[in-house]
Each structure stands twice: as C-alpha cells, then as structure tokens.
N, C-alpha and C positions, 0 to 999 in steps of 0.2 A: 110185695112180700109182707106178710103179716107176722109180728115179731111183739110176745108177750114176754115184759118182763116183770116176775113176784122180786117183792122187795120185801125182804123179812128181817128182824132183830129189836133190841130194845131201844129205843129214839138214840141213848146213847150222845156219840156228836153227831148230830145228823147236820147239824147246822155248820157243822165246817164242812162238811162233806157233799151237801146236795145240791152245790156249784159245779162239783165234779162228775155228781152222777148225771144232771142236766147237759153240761159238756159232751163227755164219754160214752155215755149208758144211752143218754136220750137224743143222740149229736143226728141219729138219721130220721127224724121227724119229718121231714119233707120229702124224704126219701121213701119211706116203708111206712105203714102202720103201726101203730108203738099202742100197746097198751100196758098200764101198771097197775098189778094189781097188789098192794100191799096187806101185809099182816105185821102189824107190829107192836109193839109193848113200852109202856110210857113210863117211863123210870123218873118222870120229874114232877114237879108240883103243881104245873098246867094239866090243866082237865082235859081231856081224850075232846071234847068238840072245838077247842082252840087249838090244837095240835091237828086236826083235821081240815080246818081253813088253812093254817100254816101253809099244811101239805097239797091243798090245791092252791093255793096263789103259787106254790113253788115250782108244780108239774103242770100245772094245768090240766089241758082237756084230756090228756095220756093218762090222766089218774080216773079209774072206771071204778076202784073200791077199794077203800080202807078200810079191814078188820081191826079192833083191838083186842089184843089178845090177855087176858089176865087168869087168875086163878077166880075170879070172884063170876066173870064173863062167862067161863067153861071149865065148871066146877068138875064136871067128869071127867078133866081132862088126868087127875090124879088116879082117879081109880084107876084107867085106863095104863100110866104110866106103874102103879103098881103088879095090873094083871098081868103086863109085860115081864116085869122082873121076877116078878112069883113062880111064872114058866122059864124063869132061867137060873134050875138048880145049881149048873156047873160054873155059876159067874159066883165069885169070892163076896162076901156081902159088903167087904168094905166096897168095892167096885160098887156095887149095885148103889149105896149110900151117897158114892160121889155122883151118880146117874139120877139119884131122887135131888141132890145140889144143884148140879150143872147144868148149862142151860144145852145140853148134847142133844137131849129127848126133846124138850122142848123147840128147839130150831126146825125138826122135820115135824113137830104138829102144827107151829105154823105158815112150812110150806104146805103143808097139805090143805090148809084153810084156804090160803093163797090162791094152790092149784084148785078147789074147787070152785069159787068162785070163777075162774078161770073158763072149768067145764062149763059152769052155768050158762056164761054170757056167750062161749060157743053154743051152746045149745039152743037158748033160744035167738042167735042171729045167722043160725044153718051154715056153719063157716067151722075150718079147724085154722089157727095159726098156725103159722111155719116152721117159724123155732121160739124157744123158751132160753129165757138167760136169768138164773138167780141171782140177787146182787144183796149184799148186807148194809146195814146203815151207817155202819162205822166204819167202810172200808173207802176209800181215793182211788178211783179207777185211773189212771194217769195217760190212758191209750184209749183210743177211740175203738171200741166193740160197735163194728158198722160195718161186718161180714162182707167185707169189703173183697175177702180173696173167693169168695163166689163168683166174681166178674172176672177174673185173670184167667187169659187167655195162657194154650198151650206155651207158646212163646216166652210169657210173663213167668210159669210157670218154672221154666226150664233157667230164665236166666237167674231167678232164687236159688231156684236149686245149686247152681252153681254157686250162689254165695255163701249160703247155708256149708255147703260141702268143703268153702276157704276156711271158713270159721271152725269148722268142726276139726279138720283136718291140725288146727294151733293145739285143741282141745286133747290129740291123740298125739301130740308133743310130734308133730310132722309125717307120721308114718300114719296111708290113705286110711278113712273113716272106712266103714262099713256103709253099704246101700241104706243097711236099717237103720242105723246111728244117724246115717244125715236126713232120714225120714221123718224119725223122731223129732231132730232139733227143727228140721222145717215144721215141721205139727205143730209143737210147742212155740212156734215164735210168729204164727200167723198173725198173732196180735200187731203188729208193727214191724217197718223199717228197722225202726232204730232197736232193737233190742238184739236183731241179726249179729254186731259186733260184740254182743253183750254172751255169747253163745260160751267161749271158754270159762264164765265166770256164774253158768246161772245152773240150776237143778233141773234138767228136762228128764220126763219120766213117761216111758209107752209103757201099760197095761194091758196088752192083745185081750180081746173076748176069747171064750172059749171056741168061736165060732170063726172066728182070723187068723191065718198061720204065714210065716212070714214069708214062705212060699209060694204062696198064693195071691202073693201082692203084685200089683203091675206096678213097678216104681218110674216108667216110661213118664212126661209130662200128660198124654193122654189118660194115662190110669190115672196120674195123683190128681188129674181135673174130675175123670168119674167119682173119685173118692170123696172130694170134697165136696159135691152133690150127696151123691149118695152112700157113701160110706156110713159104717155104724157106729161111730165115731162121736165125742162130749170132751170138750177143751176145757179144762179147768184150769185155776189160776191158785196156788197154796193150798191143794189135795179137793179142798172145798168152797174157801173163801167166796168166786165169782164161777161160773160152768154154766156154758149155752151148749144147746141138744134140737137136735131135730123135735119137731113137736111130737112125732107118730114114733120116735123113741122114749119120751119122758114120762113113762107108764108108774114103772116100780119105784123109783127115788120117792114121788108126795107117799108111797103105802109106809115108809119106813114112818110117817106120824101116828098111828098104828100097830105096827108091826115090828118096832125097835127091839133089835135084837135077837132078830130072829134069823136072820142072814148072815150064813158063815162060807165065804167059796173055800177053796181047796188049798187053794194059796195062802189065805188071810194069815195074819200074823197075831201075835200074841196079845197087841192093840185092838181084836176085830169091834169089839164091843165099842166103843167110842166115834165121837162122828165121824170123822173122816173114814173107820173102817167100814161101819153101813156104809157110807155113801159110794165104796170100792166095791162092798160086795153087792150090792144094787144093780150097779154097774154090771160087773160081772154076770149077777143070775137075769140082767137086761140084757146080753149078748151086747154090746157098748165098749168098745176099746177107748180107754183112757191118754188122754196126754194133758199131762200137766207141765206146766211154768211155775218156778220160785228159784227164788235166788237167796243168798247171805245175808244178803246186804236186805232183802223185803221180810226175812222172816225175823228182822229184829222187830219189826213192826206190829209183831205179834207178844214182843215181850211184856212182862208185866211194866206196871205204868213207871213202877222206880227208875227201870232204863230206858223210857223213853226220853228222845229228846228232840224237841220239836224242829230244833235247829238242823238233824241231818238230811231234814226230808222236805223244810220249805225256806225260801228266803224271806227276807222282812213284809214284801208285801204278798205273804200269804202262798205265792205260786210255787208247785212241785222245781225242787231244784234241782232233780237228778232225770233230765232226758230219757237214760235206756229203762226205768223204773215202770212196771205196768201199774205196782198197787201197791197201797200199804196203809195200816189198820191206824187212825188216828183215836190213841188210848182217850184223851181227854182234850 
C-alpha cells in the first residue's frame, strides 16, 4: 500500500515533535510505502537549507520534498488571498482582516503546494497512492496511524463492535446506544485500543455526506468491513488537526489554497468561513462523511501558550503520560 503523507505548518516545535511523528505517522515504513511530502514555514533564525538537512537526517528517504513556503517565495500568494476575500461581500470586514492575519488561508496553500508536488511525482512514476494523511508540525501524534483496521477480519470486527457498544452504552447513562451512536464511536476510535475506554469522556462526531443515509448503512460486521475499504469516508483528529482519506477522494480539500471561502454546504454554521469550516464544507461538497476524535482533556492543547503546561501531557523524560491521548499541539 502506498501511503502519502504532506506535512504542513510553520517549523514551530518541530523538534519536540518529530520523534512522534517518526514513531506514529512514519511507524509503517517496512510495511507500506510512505512518502512525505512537506511544505513548511521557518519561523526561526536558521536558514531554509539547514532546516532542510535537519529534516532529512530526521525522515530520511520518506522525505521526497520540502517546499518552503514564505511571502517573499510566493509573492502572489497575497493577491490571490486578497482576490479571494474581494469575492466575499457578505463576510464582515473584520472577519476577512482576521483571515488576511491568520494563518486559516495560509494552511490550505500550503497543502495545496504539498498536494502538488504530490501529483507530480504520481505522474511522472505512473502510480496513484492509496491514502493521503495530513499531519502538522506542532502537533504529538500519540497512536500509531498504521491503518491497521484495514486488516481486521469480520470476526475482529464484530468483537469491537461489541466493545465499542459497552462503552457507549456507560455514555447513554445505561439505557442501549443506537446502531448509529455505537457506529460513530467505532469510526471515531479506530485510531487505537486504548482510547475504546476513553469513549464516555471523549467528542465523537459523524458528518454523513450528502450521499450516505443512515439507512442505507449495512452495520453487519461484513458491511462495516466493506465500508472500511471502500466507504467515503476521512477520519479526522480535532475537526482538522491530523485526517487520512482515501487518495481518489482527496480531490477538493488542496483547491481550498485557492478557493478559500468559497464553500458554503447547507448545514455549515455560523464559523463556515474559518478552517475548520472549509475543510467541513470540502468534505461535504466531496461526498466524504466525516468522523472526528477530540476530547477535553486534548483541546486544551490547543489553548493559548499561557495555559499550557508541559507537565499534563509529558513526564520528566519527555514521554506522552497520558495512554488513552491520540494528540496534542505542543505550544512551545
């Protein structure tokens, strides 16, 4: 199996972090084919060709191309994000003000760098990859992304299910979940074992396409095996954070570098403008049912750096202290 993963953001902490994504992200090396193809932004005082040895002593041969990405690199990339906000009268100008700040727009131009380069090197080696897994530079994957429930048998499949359905069932205070409630929290916790107990305590979220109805599901262990082949389907970890996709579905998500804000589904909410809503309504006008992972306890790792603290998420030598934990954003 052929398995491309872009690595995008600003270097940031990379250097706490890219033990974890070597671990986690890079852990099926001997297994599958692994390519990574980065775009990223150097926020410190080392020059883009010392920070590009770094990152090949640190990946090795799985690293096929670093972009960097700056203003001075891809000077159009302003106009571009201006012509974008120009065509969006009905968005409040402070909005649009905090979108010409924020790094929202910026993030999906440079996956879309990412994902070309991507195309390219399909192109000229006559091959598509399999699946595509976005991964940031500041984030601690803490579980092994090693699609590993592609191999589980109907059997394997059925006796999750069953676990899944213990856990959920604490979640609905003892009285039986729903088929679709214990579907979801199976979807959402594919990432690992150990997160399965973690079920009463954590945010699982299904976004059906508009093309999936919940009727139409085979929730048998043969269906939910078909499904995991071939369902339309993009796991995501904190709405956007980390998300692997079949590769022959990851079409619309690189246009949003591009096309930011231009994608409104039916549904979206009052946020649609911001990343996390592209990359929902992506989703959506991709025919892609969503299921996301986040917990309480991982979205503080999202807070500003004031409240961070380093103590509740590692012990003295460095290592993730919290087992059921898939990820979390190490501020500095």
């Amino acid at each position: 199996m052929r398995r491309a993963i872009l690595l995008t953001g600003a270097l940031r902490t990379i250097k706490k972090t890219i033990r974890f994504f070597k671990r986690n992200v890079l852990c099926s090396v001997e297994k599958h084919e692994i390519a990574v193809f980065a775009c990223v932004q150097n926020d410190t005082q080392e020059p883009d060709t010392v920070w590009t040895e770094w990152l090949k002593a640190e990946i090795g041969a799985c690293l096929l191309d670093v972009t960097w990405f700056s203003q001075e690199a891809f000077p159009h990339w302003a106009a571009q994000r201006d012509l974008c906000l120009a065509h969006l009268p009905h968005l409040d100008e402070g909005w649009k003000g905090y979108l010409r700040k924020s790094g929202s727009m910026i993030e999906y131009f440079q996956l879309q760098l990412a994902y070309m380069k991507m195309c390219s090197t399909e192109a000229k080696g006559g091959f598509r990859y399999d699946y595509v897994v976005r991964a940031r530079t500041d984030s601690i994957y803490a579980k092994p992304v090693d699609f590993h429930w592609l191999d589980w048998t109907e059997a394997e499949i059925a006796e999750r299910w069953r676990r899944v359905e213990e856990e959920t069932r604490q979640d609905t205070l003892g009285a039986k979940p729903s088929d679709m409630d214990v579907f979801r929290n199976f979807m959402c916790t594919l990432w690992s074992d150990t997160v399965i107990p973690n079920i009463p305590f954590i945010m699982t979220e299904y976004v059906p396409s508009p093309v999936e109805s919940d009727k139409d599901m085979d929730l048998t262990p043969a269906g939910i095996r078909r499904y995991l082949h071939e369902g339309r389907y993009i796991l995501t970890i904190r709405k956007n954070n980390l998300y692997l996709v079949r590769r022959d579905l990851f079409h619309f998500l690189p246009t949003l570098g591009s096309m930011y804000g231009f994608l409104r589904s039916p549904g979206a909410d009052a946020w649609w403008f911001n990343a996390e809503g592209q990359f929902r309504d992506a989703c959506y006008y991709s025919c892609v049912s969503v299921f996301e992972y986040s917990s309480a306890f991982e979205e503080r790792s999202l807070a500003y750096p004031s409240q961070w603290v380093e103590a509740d998420f590692f012990d003295g030598a460095g290592e993730v202290i919290h087992p059921r934990m898939v990820y979390c954003v190490v501020r500095r």
